[in-house]
KOLLO-124158 format. One record per residue (C-alpha): x, y, z; residue number from 1; residue in one letter. Coordinates in steps of 0.05 Angstrom, whole numbers. Layout:
N
X;Y;Z;num;residu
X;Y;Z;NUM;a
...
// end
This chain:
331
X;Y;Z;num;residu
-78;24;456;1;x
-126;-39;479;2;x
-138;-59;411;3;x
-63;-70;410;4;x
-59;-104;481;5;x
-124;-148;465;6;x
-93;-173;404;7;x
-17;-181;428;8;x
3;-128;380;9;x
80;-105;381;10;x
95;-41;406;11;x
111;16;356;12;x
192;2;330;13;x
250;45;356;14;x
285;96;317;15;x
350;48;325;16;x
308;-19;293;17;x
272;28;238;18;x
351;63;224;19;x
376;-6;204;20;x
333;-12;151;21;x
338;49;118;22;x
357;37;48;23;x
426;83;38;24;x
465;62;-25;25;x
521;22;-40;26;x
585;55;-59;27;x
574;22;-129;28;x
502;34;-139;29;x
468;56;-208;30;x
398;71;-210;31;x
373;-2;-229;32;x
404;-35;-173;33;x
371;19;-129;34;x
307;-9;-139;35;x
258;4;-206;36;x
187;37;-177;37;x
126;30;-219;38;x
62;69;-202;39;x
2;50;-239;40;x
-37;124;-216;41;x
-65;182;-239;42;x
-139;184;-265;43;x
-149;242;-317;44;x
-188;274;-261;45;x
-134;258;-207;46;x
-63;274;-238;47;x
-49;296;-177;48;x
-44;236;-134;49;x
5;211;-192;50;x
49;270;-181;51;x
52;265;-101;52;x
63;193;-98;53;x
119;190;-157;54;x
153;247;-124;55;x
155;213;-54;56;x
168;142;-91;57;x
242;183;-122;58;x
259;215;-49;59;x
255;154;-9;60;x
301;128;-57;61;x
278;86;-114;62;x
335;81;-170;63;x
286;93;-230;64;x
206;113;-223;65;x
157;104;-285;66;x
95;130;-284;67;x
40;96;-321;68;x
-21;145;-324;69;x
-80;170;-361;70;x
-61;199;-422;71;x
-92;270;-399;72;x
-47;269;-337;73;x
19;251;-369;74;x
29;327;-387;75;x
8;345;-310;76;x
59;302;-280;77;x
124;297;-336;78;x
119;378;-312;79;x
116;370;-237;80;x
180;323;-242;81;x
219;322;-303;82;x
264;261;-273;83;x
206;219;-285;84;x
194;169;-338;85;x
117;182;-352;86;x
74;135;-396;87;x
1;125;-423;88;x
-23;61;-371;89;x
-56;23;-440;90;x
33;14;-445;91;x
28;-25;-383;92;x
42;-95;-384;93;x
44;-126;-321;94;x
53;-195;-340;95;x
116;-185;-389;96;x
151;-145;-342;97;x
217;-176;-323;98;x
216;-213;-257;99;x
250;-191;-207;100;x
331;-215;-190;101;x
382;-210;-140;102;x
409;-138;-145;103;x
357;-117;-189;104;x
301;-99;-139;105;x
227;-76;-164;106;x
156;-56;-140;107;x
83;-36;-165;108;x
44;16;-131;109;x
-28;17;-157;110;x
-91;56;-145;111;x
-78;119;-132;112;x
-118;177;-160;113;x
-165;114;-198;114;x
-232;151;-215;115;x
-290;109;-198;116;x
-320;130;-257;117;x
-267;101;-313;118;x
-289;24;-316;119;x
-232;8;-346;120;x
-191;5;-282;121;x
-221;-55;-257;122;x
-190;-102;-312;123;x
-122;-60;-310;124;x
-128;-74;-230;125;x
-138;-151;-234;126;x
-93;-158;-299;127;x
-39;-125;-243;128;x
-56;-169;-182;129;x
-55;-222;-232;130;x
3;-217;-274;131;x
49;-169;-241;132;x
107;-217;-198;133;x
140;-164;-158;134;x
118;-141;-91;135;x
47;-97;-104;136;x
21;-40;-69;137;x
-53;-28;-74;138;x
-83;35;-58;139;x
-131;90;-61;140;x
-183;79;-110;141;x
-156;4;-129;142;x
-177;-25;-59;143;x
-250;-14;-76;144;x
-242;-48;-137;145;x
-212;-114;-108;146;x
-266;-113;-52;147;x
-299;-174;-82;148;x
-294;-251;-109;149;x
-245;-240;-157;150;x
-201;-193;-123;151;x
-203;-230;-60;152;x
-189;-303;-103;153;x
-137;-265;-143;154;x
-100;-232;-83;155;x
-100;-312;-52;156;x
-68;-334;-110;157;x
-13;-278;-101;158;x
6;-305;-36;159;x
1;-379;-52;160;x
47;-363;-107;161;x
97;-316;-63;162;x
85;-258;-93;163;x
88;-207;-37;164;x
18;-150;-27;165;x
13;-88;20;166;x
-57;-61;31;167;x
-61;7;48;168;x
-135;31;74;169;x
-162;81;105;170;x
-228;66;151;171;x
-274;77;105;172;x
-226;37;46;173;x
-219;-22;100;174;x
-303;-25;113;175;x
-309;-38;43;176;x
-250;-96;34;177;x
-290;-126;97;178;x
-351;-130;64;179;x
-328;-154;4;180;x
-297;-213;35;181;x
-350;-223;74;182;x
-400;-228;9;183;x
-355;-259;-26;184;x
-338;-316;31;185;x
-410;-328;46;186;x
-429;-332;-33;187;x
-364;-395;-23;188;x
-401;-429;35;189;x
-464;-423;-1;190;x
-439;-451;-51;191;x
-418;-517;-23;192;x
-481;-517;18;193;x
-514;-538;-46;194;x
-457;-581;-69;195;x
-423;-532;-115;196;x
-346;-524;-117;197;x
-324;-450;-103;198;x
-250;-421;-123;199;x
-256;-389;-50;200;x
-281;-458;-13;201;x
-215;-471;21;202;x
-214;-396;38;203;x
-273;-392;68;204;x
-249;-461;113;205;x
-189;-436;136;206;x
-215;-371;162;207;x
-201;-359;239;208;x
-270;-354;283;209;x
-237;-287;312;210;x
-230;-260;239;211;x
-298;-284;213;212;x
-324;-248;274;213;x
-287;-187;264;214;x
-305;-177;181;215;x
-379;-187;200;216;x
-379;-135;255;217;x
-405;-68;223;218;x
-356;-27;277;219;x
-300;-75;288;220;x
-229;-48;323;221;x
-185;-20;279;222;x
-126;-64;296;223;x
-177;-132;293;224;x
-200;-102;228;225;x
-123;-103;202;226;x
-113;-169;221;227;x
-182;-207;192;228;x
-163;-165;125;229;x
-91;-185;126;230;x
-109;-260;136;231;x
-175;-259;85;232;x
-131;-230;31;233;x
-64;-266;43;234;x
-36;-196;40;235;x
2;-145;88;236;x
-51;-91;117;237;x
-30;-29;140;238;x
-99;11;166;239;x
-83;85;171;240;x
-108;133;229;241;x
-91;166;282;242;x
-56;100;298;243;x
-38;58;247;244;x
-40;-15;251;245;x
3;-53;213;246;x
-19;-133;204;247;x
12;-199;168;248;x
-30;-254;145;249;x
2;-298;202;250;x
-39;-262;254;251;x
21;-216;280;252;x
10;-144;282;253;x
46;-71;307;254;x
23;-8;314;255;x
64;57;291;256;x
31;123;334;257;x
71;173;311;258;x
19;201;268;259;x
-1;282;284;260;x
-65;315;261;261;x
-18;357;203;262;x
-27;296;163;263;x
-107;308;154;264;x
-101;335;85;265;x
-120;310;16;266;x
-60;273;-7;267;x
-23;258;50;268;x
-38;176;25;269;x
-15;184;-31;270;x
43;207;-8;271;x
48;151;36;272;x
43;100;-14;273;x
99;130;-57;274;x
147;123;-1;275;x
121;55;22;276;x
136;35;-51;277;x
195;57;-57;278;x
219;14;7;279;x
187;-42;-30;280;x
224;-18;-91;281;x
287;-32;-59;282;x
282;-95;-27;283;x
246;-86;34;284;x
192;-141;63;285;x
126;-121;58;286;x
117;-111;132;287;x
185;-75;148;288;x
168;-23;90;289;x
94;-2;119;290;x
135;5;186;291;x
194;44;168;292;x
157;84;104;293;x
93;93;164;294;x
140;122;217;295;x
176;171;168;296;x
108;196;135;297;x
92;207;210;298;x
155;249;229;299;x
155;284;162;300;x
88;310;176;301;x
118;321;242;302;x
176;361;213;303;x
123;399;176;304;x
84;424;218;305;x
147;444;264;306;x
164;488;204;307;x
96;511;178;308;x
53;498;238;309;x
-5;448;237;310;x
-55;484;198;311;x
-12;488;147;312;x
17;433;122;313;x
0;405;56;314;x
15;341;27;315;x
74;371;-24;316;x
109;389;46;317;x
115;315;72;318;x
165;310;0;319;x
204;375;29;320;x
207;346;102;321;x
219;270;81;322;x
294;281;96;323;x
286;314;154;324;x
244;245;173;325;x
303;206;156;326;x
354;247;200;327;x
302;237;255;328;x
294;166;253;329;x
375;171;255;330;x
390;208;321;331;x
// end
């Protein structure tokens, strides 16, 4: 907990401040007004990091989740969860969806299950961060892909424009957004060393000493890391780990240290990121959804493991256990 102290970070939140923002429906709710989830997921190679996340997006609550996929998964994942709506991802359109009004909440989760191999994700990743106007959830395979110029310029432009972004890396996923900012912030000063004008100029300014330090450090603290990340990218950063730090671009940041070694399996992110979305989904800031959907990913891996022991928990049984999470958080 140092990294926490050094940087001022708030303690982990109470079960009593995380209860009051679970999202339990109105008395006259329908399933739009519940909040409309879209996950952009699911590589033909990965349909199953479409099926975990969708599933966790519907049981922390989201109203109406679409899948947009590759075509080869959309069999995989309409037959894990027939309550889905499942789609090919060339039928996504980020930048005609409708905007998002009062009642009406929405949210994009993005990234998961992306094969590094399909090139085509990288323009469906920036058309998203581009067009899409509803809070956006990037994730998985999709943070690579932004760890550069444009994604670092386009994710600026989200937040000069209001348009709300959670980050959700790993280690290894937050090394690479580092150096990507890093390149692509020294390429800026460069730039106007010789007198050229540089999209990321101001960026590169307005940077903090503390966070220029901290992205060019090749072992920076996890919670320092969160916080250079969140303020380079104008985005919400919650780094996953044993503890997870969760980071604004103001500077502010919180730790959640719930987390239990039951949630070292494949999927357990993806997972995560369907219930963080699904917060988002239905209304939630971006930094009130990575704590609350953090801490119940934590006790539902908890809740897991109580039932099935540690060694065997799998990333299907965080779905099973996510109400046992909520009544938790409750008591």
């Amino acid at each position: 907990m140092e990294d926490a102290e050094d940087l001022k970070a708030a303690p982990g939140r109470s079960n009593a401040e995380l209860a009051c923002l679970l999202p339990h429906p109105a008395a006259d709710a329908n399933k739009y007004t519940r909040g409309h989830l879209s996950l952009v997921v699911g590589s033909a190679a990965y349909p199953g990091a479409a099926c975990l996340a969708a599933a966790a997006g519907e049981r922390a609550g989201a109203g109406y989740t679409e899948v947009f996929c590759a075509g080869k998964s959309m069999i995989t994942v309409r037959g894990w969860r027939p309550s889905l709506v499942v789609r090919d991802w060339r039928a996504w359109k980020p930048a005609k969806a409708p905007a998002p009004r009062p009642g009406h909440p929405t949210a994009c989760v993005i990234g998961c299950g992306f094969d590094a191999a399909e090139t085509s994700l990288t323009s469906l990743l920036m058309e998203t961060v581009r067009g899409w106007k509803a809070p956006l959830l990037i994730d998985g395979g999709a943070l690579g892909l932004i760890a550069n110029a444009t994604g670092l310029r386009l994710a600026r432009e989200r937040a000069a424009a209001g348009r709300a972004t959670l980050l959700t890396p790993h280690g290894g996923e937050a090394a690479r957004l580092a150096q990507g900012a890093r390149e692509a912030l020294g390429e800026a000063e460069d730039a106007a060393a010789r007198g050229t004008r540089s999209p990321l100029a101001e960026a590169a300014g307005a940077l903090s000493p503390a966070s220029r330090a901290t992205l060019v450090e090749a072992d920076s603290a996890p919670a320092a890391l969160a916080c250079a990340l969140a303020e380079a990218y104008g985005a919400v950063v919650a780094l996953k780990g044993p503890v997870t730090f969760i980071a604004s671009p103001d500077g502010t940041a919180e730790v959640m240290d719930r987390g239990t070694s039951a949630l070292a399996k494949a999927g357990t992110g993806d997972v995560l990121a369907g219930i963080v979305g699904a917060l988002l989904a239905q209304g939630l800031s971006p930094r009130d959804a990575a704590a609350l959907g953090c801490a119940l990913h934590a006790e539902a891996g908890r809740a897991a493991a109580a039932a099935l022991t540690d060694i065997c928990v799998a990333a299907e049984d965080l779905i099973t256990h996510l109400p046992d999470a909520i009544r938790a958080i409750e008591s």
